[in-house]
N, C-alpha and C positions, 0 to 999 in steps of 0.2 A: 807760303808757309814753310819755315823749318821746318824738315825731317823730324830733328828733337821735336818741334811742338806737335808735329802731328804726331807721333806714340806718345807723348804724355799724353794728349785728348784722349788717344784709344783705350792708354789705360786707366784713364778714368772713367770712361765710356765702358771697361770690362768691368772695373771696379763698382761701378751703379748698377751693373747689372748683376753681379753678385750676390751685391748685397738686399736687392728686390728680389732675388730669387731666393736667396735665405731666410727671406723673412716669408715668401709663398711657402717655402717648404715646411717653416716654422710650423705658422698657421696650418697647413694639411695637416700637419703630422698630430694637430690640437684634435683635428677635427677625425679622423680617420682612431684615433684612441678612444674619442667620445662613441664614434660607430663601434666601436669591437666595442666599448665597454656595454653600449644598450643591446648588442645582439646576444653580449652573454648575459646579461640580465633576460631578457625575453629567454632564451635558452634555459635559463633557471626556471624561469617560471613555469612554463612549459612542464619539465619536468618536474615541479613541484607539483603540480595538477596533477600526475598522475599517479600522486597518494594522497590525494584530497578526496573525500564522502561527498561526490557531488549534488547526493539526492538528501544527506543528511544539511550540507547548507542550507538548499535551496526548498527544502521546505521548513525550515528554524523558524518559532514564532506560528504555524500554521496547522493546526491536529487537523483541522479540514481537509486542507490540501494533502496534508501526510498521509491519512488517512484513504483519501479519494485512490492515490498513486496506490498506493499496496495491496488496496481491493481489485483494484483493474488489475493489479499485476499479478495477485494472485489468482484470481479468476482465469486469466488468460493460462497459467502455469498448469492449474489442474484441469484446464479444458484439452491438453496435450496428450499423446496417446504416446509419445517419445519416451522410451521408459527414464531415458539419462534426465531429460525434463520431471518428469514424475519424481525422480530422486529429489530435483532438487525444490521441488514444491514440498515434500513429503518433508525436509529437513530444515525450510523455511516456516511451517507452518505454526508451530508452538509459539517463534517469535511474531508470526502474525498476529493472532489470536489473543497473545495478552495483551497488546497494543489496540487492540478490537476493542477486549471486553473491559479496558478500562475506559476508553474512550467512553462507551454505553455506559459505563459504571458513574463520570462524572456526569453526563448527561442526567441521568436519576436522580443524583444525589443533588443537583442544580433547581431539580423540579420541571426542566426543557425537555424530558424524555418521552414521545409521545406513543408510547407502547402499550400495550396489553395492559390491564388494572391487574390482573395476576401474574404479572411480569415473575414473580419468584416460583411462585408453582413449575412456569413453566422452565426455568431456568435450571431447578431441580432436577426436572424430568432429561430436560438435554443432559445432566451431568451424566448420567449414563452411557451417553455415546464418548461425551468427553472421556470418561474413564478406562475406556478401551482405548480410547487413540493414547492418553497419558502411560497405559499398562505394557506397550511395546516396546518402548525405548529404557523403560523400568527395568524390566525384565531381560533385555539385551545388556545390560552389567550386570542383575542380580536376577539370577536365575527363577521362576517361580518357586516353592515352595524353602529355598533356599534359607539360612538362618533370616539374610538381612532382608529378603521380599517378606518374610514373615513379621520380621519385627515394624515394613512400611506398611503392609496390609495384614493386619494381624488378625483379621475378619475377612480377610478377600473384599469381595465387593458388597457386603449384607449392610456394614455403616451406610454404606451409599445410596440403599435403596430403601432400605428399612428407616424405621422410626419416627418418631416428630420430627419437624420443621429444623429445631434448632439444634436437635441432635445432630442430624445428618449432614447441617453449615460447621457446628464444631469438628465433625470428622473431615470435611473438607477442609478446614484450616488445620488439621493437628498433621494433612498430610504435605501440607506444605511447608509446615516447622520442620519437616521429617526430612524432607527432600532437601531444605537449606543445608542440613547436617551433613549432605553426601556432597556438595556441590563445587568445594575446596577440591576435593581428590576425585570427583568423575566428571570434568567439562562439559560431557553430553547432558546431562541434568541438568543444568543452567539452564536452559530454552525450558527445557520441562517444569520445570520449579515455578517458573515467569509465567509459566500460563496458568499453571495452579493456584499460583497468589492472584492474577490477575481475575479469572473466573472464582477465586470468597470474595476477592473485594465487588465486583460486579452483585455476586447474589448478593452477599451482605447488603449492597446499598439497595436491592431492592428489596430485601427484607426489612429494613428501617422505614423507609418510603412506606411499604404495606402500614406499618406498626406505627407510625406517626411520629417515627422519630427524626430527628435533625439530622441528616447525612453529614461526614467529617470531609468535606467539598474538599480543603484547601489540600489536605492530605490525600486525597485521590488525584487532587490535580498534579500534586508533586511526584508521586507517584506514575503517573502516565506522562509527564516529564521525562524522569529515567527512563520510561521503555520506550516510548518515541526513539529514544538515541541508541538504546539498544537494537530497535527493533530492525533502527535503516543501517545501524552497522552491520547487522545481519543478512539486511538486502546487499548492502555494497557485497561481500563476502559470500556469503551463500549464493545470491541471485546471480548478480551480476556475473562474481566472478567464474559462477558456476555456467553460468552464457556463453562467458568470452573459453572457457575451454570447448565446451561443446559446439562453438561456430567461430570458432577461430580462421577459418577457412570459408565463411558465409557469412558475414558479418552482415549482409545486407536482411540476413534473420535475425538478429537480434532483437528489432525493433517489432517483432511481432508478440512481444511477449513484455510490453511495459509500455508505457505511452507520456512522454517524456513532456507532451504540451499541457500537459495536468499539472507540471511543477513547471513550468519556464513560464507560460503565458497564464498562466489560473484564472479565472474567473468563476466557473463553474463545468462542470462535465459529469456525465454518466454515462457508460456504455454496457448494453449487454446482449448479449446474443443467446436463443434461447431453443433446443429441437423441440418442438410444438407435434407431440400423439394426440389420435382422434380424441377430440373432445377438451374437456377446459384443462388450461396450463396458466402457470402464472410467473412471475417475478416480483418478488417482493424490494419494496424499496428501502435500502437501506436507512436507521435512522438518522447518519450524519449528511444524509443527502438528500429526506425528507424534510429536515429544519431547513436545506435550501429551497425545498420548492415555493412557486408560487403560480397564480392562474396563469399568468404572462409568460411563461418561459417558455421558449421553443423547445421542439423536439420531434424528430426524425423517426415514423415508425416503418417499417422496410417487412414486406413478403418477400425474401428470397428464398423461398423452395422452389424445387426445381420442380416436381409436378403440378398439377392442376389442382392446386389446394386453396380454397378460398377462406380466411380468418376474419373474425371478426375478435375487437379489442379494446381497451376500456379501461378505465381506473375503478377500481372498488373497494370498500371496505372489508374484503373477504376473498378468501384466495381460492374459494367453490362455487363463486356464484360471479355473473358477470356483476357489470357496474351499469347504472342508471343511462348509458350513453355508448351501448355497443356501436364500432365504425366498422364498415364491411371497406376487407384489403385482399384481393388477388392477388395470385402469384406473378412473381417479379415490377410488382405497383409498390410503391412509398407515398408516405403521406409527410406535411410539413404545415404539422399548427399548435399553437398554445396548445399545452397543457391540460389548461384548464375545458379546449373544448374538445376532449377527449376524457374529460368528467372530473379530472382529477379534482378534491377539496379536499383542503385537512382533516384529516384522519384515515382519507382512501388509498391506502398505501400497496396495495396491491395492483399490481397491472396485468386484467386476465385478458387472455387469448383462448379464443376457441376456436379450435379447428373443424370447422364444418364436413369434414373429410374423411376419411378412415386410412388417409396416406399420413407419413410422418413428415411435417416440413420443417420451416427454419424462420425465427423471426427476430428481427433487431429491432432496439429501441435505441438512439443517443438524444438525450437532454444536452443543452447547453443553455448559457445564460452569460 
């Protein structure tokens, strides 16, 4: 072969390769844009998540499961001796509570609420406690005797205790009309307002229920609609965020103080931990978790005291007396059976413990289903 033909072969032989290699390069360079475009997409997302409500998502569509989450979590919040904790249970709370008491409020007003027959008497009589817990944060913008604390309590607290029935539900709501009027210019009144509308509508509906009147169901439900979303923006903000400053540096605490498999995997759950003094104790079950119960459900009843304390435990209709089916539990023994053969039946919503002992111990219950 000529010299000439053999470099024309080579350069056609560079030239194929070339142009094979410009079109690999092409191709990569398709495919290496498509990679940087999805890592910054995941990148986005990523940090878009980290101004997402992730407990306001994941429980939308669910006052159960809403509900279940913010009891355990406030439970755990106020069971803390941390005073930074204690702030932020203390500043959580209002939003709790109205999200509570409308929850029970729809339940009434439904005819599903399996409470007390004098549910309002007694709601009444709580309002007293209520109105010292509402009077602090009042009072912390407008000073007691002050023009405007006079013009909200223009009676002190005598509306509240005194009177008929329906006197003292008008002055419950005349003080929440009151409160709207500040709520524009004093921020911290908003949690308080919400709990005050939310505790007339709760007694309201069990004063209609008493009185045989129709409950206005649909407007309570839309009503506890709104505070659900307020209530878990309040978690995100107050709780959480009030967590992640306080264990910024221990994050592996965090989780001691909310229990995240309540809204990820739900099904059902109850936990509570309870210090058991000589003689009967109890735990009342809540109502959104006693429409859960049934005979079948399991649940874990646990003696961990640390002394020599032997309990005996049971469902009852009554929070002074055991139930039909005391079970004898030693310290550091757990039990693991329905429900129901630990006595539990509709209406025995009480779970008493007595402690045979005159040491103080420690008792756990968790339900699931």
């Amino acid at each position: 072969m000529k010299i000439a033909d053999k470099y024309s072969a080579l350069l056609k032989f560079i030239e194929t390769a070339l142009i094979r290699l410009s079109v690999e390069l092409y191709l990569y360079s398709h495919k290496l844009n498509f990679i940087i475009a999805k890592i910054k997409s995941m990148s986005a997302n990523r940090k878009a998540n980290l101004f997402k409500n992730t407990f306001l998502i994941k429980t939308r569509g669910s006052h159960p499961k809403a509900l279940s989450f913010l009891t355990d979590s406030a439970d755990k919040l106020n069971a803390s001796t941390d005073p930074a904790i204690q702030l932020i249970y203390t500043a959580f709370l209002p939003h709790f509570d109205a999200y509570k008491h409308l929850n029970v409020a729809v339940l009434i007003s439904e005819g599903t609420y399996k409470g007390k027959t004098n549910q309002f008497q007694v709601y009444l009589e709580e309002m007293k406690s209520k109105l010292k817990q509402w009077e602090g944060p009042i009072h912390s913008v407008f000073p007691e005797d002050s023009p405007t604390a006079i013009e909200i309590f223009p009676k002190k607290r005598n509306p509240f205790y005194k009177g008929n029935y329906e006197d003292r539900l008008i002055s419950l709501k005349a003080l929440s009309d009151k409160l709207l009027e500040f709520t524009g210019t004093q921020p911290s009144l908003v949690p308080v307002q919400a709990d005050v509308a939310a505790y007339y509508a709760l007694t309201k509906a069990a004063r209609d229920v008493q009185q045989g009147k129709e409950g206005n169901t649909d407007e309570l439900r839309s009503q506890r609609e709104i505070q659900w979303k307020a209530s878990m923006k309040a978690f995100w903000g107050i709780v959480w965020g009030g967590l992640l400053s306080r264990f910024y540096n221990e994050e592996h605490l965090l989780h001691d103080y909310f229990d995240l498999n309540i809204i990820n995997t739900y099904r059902f759950h109850f936990s509570k931990k309870l210090t058991v003094v000589a003689g009967i104790n109890y735990i009342e079950i809540p109502p959104h978790v006693a429409e859960k119960l049934n005979p079948n459900r399991k649940a874990v009843f646990l003696n961990d005291s640390q002394d020599k304390i032997n309990l005996q435990f049971g469902f009852s209709d009554s929070s002074t007396a055991q139930g039909p089916v005391p079970i004898n539990l030693s310290e550091g023994n757990r039990r693991k059976m329905n429900i129901g053969h630990a006595g539990w039946a509709p209406g025995r919503n009480f779970l008493v413990v007595n402690n045979l002992s005159t040491f103080t111990g420690s008792f756990h219950v968790e339900i699931k289903g």
